[in-house]
N, C-alpha and C positions, 0 to 999 in steps of 0.2 A: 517311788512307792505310792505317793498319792494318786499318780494319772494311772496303774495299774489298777486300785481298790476303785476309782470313778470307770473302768474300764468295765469291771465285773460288775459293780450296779447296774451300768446299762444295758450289758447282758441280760442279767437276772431280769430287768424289766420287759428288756423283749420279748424272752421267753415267755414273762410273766402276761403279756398281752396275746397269746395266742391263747390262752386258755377263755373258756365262755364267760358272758358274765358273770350268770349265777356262781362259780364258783371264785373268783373274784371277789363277788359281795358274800359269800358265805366263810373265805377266811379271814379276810375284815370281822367279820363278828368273831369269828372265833380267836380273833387274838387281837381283838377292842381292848381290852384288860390285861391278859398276860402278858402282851407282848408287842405296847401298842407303835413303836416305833418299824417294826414289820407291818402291822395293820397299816400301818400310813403306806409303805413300800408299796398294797394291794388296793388301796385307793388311788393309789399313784396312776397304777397301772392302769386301773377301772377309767378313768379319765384319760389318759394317751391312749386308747382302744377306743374309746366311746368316739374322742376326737377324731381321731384317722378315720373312723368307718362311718361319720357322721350321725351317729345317733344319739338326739338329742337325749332322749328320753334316760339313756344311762350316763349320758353325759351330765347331765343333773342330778343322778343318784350319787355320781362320784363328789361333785361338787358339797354334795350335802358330808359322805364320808370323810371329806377332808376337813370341811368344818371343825366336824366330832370329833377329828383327831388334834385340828389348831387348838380347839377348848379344851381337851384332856391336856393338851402339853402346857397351857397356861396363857397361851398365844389369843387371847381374845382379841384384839385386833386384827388380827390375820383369822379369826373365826368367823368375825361379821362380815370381813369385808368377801369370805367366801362366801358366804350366806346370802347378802344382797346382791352378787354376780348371780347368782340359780334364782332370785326372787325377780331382777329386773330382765334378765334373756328370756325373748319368746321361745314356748317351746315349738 
């Protein structure tokens, strides 16, 4: 049962990586609050897209959204330590 429900996440994420950035970063906001354990799912994603296709630039925006997502969950150390990976990577 577990390697079927790890099976559909990666699904979910793959598909989730063909869609463009901006709308990546625009369900991240829109479910920052409602819904933030899905928000994390689309940060996820915004960073294995950014990674694959090498772009820095949103590979940093995602790094930042997963931050905001370790610090809502309470995880401040896993907050910072995303934090200073995006503050010490050139871009």
């Amino acid at each position: 049962m577990l390697c079927f429900f790890g099976s559909i996440i990666a699904q979910e994420s793959d598909s989730l990586i063909q869609k463009p950035y901006d709308t990546l970063k625009n369900q991240y906001k829109n479910l920052e609050y409602t819904n933030p354990k899905s928000a994390k799912i689309y940060a996820e994603a915004l960073f294995s897209k950014a990674k694959k296709e090498e772009n820095a630039l949103e590979e940093h925006s995602a790094l930042l959204l997963k931050a905001s997502s370790e610090s809502y969950f309470g995880n401040m150390d896993a907050s910072l330590k995303l934090s200073l990976i995006h503050i010490s990577e050139p871009t």
